[in-house]
C-alpha positions as CSV (number, residue, x, y, z in Angstrom):
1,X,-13.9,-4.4,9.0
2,X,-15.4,-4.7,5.5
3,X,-16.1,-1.7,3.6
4,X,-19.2,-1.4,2.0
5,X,-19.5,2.6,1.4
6,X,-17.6,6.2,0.5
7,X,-18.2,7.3,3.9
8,X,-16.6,4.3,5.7
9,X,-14.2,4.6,3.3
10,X,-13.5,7.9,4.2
11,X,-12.7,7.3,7.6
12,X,-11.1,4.6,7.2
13,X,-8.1,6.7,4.8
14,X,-8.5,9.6,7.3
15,X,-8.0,7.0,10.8
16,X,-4.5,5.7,8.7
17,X,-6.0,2.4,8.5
18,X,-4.2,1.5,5.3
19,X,-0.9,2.6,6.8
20,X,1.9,0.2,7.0
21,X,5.5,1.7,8.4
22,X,8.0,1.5,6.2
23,X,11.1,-0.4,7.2
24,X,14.1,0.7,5.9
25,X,16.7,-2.0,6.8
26,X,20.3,-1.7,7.9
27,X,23.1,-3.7,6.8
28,X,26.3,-3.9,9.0
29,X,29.3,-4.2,6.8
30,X,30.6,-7.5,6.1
31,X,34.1,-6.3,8.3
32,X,31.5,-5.4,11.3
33,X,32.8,-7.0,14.8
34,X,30.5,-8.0,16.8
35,X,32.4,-9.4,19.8
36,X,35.8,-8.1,19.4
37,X,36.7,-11.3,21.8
38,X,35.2,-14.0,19.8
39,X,37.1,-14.9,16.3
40,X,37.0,-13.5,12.9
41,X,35.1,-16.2,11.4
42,X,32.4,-16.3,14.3
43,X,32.0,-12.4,13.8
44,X,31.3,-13.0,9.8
45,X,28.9,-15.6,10.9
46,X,27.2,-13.1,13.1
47,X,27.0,-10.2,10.9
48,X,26.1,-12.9,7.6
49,X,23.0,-14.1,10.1
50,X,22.1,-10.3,11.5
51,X,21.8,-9.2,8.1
52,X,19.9,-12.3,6.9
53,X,17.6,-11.1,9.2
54,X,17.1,-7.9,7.9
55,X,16.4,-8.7,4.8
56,X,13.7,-11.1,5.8
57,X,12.4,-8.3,7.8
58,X,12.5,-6.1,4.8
59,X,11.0,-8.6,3.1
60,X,7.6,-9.1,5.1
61,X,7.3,-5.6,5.7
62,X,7.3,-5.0,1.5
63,X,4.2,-8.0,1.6
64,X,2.6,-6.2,4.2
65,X,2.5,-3.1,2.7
66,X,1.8,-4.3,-0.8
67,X,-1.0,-6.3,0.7
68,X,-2.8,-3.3,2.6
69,X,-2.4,-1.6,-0.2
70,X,-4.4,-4.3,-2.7
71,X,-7.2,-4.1,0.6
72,X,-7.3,-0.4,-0.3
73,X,-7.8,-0.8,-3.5
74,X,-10.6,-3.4,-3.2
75,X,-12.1,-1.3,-0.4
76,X,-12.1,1.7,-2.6
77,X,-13.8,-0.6,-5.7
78,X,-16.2,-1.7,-3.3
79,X,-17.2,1.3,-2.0
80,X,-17.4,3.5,-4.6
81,X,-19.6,0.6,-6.9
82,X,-22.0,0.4,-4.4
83,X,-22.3,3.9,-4.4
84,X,-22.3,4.5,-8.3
85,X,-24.3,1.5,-9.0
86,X,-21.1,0.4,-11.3
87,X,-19.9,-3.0,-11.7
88,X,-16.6,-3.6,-9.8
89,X,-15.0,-4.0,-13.1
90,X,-15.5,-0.3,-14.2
91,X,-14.5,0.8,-11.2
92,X,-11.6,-0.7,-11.0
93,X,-10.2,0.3,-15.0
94,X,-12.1,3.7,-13.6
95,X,-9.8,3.8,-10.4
96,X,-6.6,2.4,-12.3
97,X,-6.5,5.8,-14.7
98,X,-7.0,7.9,-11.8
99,X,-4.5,6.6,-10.2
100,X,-1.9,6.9,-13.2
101,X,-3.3,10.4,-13.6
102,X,-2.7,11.6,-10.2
103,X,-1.3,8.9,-7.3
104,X,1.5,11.1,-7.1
105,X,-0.5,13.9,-5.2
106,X,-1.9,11.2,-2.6
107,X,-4.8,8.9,-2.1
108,X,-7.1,12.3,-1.7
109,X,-5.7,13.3,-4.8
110,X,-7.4,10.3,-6.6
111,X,-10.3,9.6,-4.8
112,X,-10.9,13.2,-6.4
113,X,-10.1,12.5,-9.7
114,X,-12.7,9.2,-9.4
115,X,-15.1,10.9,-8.5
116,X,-14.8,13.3,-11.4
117,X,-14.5,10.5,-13.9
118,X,-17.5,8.5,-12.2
119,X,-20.1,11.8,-12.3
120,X,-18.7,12.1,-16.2
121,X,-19.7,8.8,-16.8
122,X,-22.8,8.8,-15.2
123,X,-23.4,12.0,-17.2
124,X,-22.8,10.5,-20.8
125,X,-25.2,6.9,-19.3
126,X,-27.9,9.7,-18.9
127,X,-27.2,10.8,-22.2
């Protein structure tokens, strides 16, 4: 679904649609035995492979996240251009100082703090 407004947008935070689980991985030790019956070697083998796996695991699960996350942001540039008739390009160095100034109180948090900076800057155009 492409986003094309604040209100879509909107629903689209609220319905977690940007939400990818974080993984957290779990290494067995490298003296793990996996099959007390099978040898030493074949045990090392299992646990080097087990944790190869998790790692790759890890791995996709960092791209996914860092990619719904760059969908966010262009959603959010999107959205909120169309609605201040700004070019994505202000937006965007818009939305990257409201995000310095306040990502760490949530996406709400700087939605906010956009929309503060947009209506200030559509103040001084008017100017």
């Amino acid at each position: 679904m492409k986003i094309t407004n604040v209100e879509e947008l909107n629903k689209a935070i609220k319905e977690n649609l940007y939400h990818v689980e974080y993984f957290k991985p779990k290494y067995l030790k490298e003296d793990t035995v996996i099959d007390e019956n099978k040898s030493v070697k074949w045990n090392r083998e299992q646990v080097e492979q087990l944790n190869l796996e998790m790692k790759t695991k890890a791995k996709q699960n960092k791209q996914e996240r860092k990619d719904m996350e760059l969908k966010q942001q262009k959603d959010i540039v999107r959205a909120y251009a169309n609605q201040a008739n700004l070019s994505e390009q202000k937006i965007k160095l818009i939305l990257d100082y409201a995000y310095e100034e306040s990502h760490s109180y949530g996406i709400q948090a700087v939605l906010e703090t956009l929309d503060s900076l947009i209506d200030l800057i559509k103040k001084i155009e008017d100017l």
